[in-house]
C-alpha positions in Angstrom: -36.3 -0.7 -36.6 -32.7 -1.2 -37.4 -32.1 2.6 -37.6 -33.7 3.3 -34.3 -31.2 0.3 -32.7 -28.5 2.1 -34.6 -28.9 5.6 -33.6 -29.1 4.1 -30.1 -25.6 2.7 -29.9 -24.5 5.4 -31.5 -25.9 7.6 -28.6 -25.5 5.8 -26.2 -21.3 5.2 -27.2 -21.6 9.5 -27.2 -22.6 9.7 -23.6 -20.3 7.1 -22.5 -17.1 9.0 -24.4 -18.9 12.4 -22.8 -19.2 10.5 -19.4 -15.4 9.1 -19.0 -13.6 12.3 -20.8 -15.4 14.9 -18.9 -15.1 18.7 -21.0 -13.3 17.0 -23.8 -14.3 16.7 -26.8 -13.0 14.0 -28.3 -11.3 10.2 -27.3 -7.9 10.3 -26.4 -7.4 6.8 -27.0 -8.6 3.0 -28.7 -10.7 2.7 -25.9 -12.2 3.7 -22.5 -10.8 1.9 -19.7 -13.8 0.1 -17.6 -11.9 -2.9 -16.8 -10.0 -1.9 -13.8 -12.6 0.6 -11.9 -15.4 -2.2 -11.9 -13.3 -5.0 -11.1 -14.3 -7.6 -8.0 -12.0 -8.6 -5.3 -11.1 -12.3 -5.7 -12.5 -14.2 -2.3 -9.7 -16.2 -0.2 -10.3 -19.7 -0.2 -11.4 -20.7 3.3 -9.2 -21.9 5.7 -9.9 -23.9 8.5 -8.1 -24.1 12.1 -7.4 -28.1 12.0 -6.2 -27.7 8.8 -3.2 -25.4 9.0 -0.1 -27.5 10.0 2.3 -24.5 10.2 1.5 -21.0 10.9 4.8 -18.4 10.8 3.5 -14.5 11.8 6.3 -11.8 9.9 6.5 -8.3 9.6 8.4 -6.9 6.7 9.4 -3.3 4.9 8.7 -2.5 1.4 11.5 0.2 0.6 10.6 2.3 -2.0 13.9 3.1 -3.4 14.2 0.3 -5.0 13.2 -0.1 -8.6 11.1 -2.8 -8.5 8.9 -1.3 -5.8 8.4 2.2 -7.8 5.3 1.4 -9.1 4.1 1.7 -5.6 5.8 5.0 -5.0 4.9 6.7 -9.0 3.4 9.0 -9.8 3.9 11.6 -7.6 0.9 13.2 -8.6 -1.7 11.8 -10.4 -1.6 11.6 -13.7 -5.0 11.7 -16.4 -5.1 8.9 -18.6 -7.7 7.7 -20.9 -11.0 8.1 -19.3 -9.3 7.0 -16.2 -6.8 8.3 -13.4 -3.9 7.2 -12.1 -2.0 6.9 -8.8 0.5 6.3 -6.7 -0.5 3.5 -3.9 -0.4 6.4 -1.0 -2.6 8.8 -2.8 -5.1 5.4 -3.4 -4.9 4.9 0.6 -5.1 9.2 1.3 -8.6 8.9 -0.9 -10.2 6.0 0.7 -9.5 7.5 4.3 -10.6 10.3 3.4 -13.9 9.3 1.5 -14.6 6.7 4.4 -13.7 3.2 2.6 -10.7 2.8 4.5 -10.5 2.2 8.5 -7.6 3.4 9.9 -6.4 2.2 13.1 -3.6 3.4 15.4 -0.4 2.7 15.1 0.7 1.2 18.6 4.1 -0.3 18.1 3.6 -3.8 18.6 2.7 -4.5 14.4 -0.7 -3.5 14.5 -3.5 -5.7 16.1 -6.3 -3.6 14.7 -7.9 -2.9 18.5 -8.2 0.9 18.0 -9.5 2.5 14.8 -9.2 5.9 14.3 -11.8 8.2 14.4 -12.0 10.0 10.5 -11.4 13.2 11.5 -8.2 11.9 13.2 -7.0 9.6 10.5 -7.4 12.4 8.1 -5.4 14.5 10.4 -2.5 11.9 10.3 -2.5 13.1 6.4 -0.6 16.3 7.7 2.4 16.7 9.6 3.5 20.2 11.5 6.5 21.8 10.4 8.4 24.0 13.2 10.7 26.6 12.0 12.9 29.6 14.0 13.0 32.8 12.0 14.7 36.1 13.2 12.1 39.5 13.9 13.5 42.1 11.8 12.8 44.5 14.4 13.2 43.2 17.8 16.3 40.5 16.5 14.7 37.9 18.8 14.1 34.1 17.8 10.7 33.6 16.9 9.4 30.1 16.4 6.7 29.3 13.7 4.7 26.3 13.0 2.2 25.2 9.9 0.5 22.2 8.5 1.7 20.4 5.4 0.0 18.0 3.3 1.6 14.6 2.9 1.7 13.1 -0.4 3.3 10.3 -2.0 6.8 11.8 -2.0 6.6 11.9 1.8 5.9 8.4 1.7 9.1 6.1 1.9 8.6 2.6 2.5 5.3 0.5 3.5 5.7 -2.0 6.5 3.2 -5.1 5.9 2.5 -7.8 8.5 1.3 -11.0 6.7 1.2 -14.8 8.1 2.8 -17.9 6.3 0.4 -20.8 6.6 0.7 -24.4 5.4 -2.9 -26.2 4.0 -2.9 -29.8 4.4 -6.4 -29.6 2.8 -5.1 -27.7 -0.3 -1.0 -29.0 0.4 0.0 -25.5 -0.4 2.3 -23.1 1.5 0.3 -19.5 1.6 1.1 -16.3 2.4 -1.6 -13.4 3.1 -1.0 -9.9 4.0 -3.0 -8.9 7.1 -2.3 -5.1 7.3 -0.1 -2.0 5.5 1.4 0.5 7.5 2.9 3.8 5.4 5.9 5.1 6.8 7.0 8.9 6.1 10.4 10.1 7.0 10.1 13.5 9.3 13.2 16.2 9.1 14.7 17.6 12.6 15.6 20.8 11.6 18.0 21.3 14.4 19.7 18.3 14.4 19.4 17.4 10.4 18.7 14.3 10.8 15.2 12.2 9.8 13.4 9.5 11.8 10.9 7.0 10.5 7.3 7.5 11.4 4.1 5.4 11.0 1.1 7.0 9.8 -1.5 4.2 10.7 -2.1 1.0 9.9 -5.0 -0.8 7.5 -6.2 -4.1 7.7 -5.8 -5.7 4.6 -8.9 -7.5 3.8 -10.8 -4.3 3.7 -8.0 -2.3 1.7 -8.3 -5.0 -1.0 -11.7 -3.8 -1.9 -10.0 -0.4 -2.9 -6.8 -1.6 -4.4 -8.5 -3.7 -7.1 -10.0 -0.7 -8.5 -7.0 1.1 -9.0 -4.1 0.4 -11.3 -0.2 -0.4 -11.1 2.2 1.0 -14.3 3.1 -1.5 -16.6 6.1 -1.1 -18.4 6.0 -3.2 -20.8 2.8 -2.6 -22.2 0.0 0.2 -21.4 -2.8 -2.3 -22.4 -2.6 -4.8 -19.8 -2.1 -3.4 -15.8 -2.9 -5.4 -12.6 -4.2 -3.6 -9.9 -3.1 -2.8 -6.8 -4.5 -6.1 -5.5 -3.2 -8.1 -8.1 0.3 -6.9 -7.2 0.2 -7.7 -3.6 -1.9 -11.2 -4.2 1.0 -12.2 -6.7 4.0 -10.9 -4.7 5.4 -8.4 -7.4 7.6 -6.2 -5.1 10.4 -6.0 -3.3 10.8 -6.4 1.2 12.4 -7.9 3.8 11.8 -9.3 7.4 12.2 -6.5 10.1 10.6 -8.7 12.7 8.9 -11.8 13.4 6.9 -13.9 16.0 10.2 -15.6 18.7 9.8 -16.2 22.6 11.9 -12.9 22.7 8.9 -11.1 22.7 8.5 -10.4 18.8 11.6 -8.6 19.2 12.8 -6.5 16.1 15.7 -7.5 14.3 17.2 -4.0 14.6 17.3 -4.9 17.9 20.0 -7.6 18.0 21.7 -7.3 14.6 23.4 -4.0 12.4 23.7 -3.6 8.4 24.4 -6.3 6.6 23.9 -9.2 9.4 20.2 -7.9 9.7 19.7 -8.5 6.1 21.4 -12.1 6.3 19.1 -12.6 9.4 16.3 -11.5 7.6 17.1 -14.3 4.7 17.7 -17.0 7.5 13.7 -16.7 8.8 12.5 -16.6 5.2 14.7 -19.6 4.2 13.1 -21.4 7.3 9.6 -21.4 5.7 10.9 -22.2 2.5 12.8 -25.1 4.1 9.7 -25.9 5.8 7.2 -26.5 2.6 10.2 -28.5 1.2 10.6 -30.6 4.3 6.8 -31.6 3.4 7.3 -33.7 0.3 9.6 -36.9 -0.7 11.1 -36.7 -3.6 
């Protein structure tokens, strides 16, 4: 009997090696990673209406230059780790659109409200952007303009806008944030002019994209053997933004709009520093 139990494992630890490695051969690795690709989303606590005291609505930018944001923006391809693959974030989002798991819903310049989702065919359409050129005939020696479709992938990708609401529980007595939907933003070239605009792909409404995220893991660089997810990088605030807008009787009017350079960014820390005053204005110490 204990042979029989025995040369089960044993087979059973075969066609789970065979399963996660594919045509090799052999482990590349201690282990095989199951963790991250089976992992549940952790539910928000509930919140009711009577029991938010302050509510503040923000938009910010996650700008992918900076270094501790480039675990969203690496690799730019993915990479084939033990048993498992990795990704950049926008690679993530492109798969999930594309298989259906994602909603994707238009980007209408005023942050999102999730009223018009995409048809797939169109969201998946939004993965490719047209690139116009004007080459010389050889024969005739006229202009001739030509067009074709490139595939965007994460190093099209340059910064993420999020909008997320800052909320006070009186229940819980605990300020909160939560992110309520992620817009990619690529940067398109003018040829003629050389210069580059900004351009939002779509937006996603967070609380789905969740479901997605925490199967799918973030670069550790301190050690290979414990990763968050996606999920768990957002939930715990591990990157890098700033406010380009928020909710004012002007209209939500963008910061851009009124303030240049380094007086946007000291703009940008005055409305953050209000909610922070705000929690602290709660207690007596």
């Amino acid at each position: 009997m204990k042979k029989v139990v025995f040369s089960f494992l044993v087979t059973l630890f075969i066609v789970q090696v065979a399963s996660a490695q594919g045509d090799n051969k052999v482990l590349d690795g201690v282990f095989i990673k199951e963790t991250s690709p089976t992992r549940r989303v952790i539910p928000y606590t509930h919140v009711r209406e009577a029991d938010v005291t302050y509510l503040k609505r923000v938009w910010q930018i996650i700008d992918l230059k900076e270094k501790m944001n480039h675990p969203l923006y690496y690799p730019l391809s993915p990479i084939k780790e033990i048993g498992y693959e990795r990704l950049s974030l926008f690679d993530v989002i492109k798969n999930a659109v594309e298989a259906g798991e994602m909603t994707a819903y238009d980007e209408d310049g005023v942050g999102g409200q999730f009223q018009i989702p995409l048809p797939k065919s169109e969201a998946i359409g939004k993965l490719s952007k047209e690139i116009s050129s004007t080459d010389i005939d050889a024969e005739t020696g006229l202009e001739v303009q030509t067009s074709y479709n490139e595939v965007l992938t994460a190093g099209n990708v340059k910064s993420y806008r999020i909008k997320e609401d800052w909320f006070f529980d009186r229940e819980r007595s605990v300020m909160e944030v939560r992110i309520i939907g992620i817009l990619p933003v690529i940067e398109t070239l003018n040829t003629e002019t050389g210069t580059t605009r900004k351009e939002g792909l779509f937006w996603l409404y967070f609380p789905e994209a969740r479901y997605v995220l925490a199967n799918h893991e973030v670069y550790n660089t301190q050690n290979d053997g414990s990763r968050m997810t996606f999920e768990d990088l957002f939930r715990k605030r591990m990157f890098s933004s700033f406010i380009y807008k928020e909710t004012n009787v002007y209209d939500n009017r963008i910061l851009d709009d009124y303030t240049k350079n380094i007086d946007r960014l000291l703009e940008a820390q005055k409305i953050q520093q209000e909610i922070v005053n705000f929690e602290h204005d709660m207690w007596e110490y």
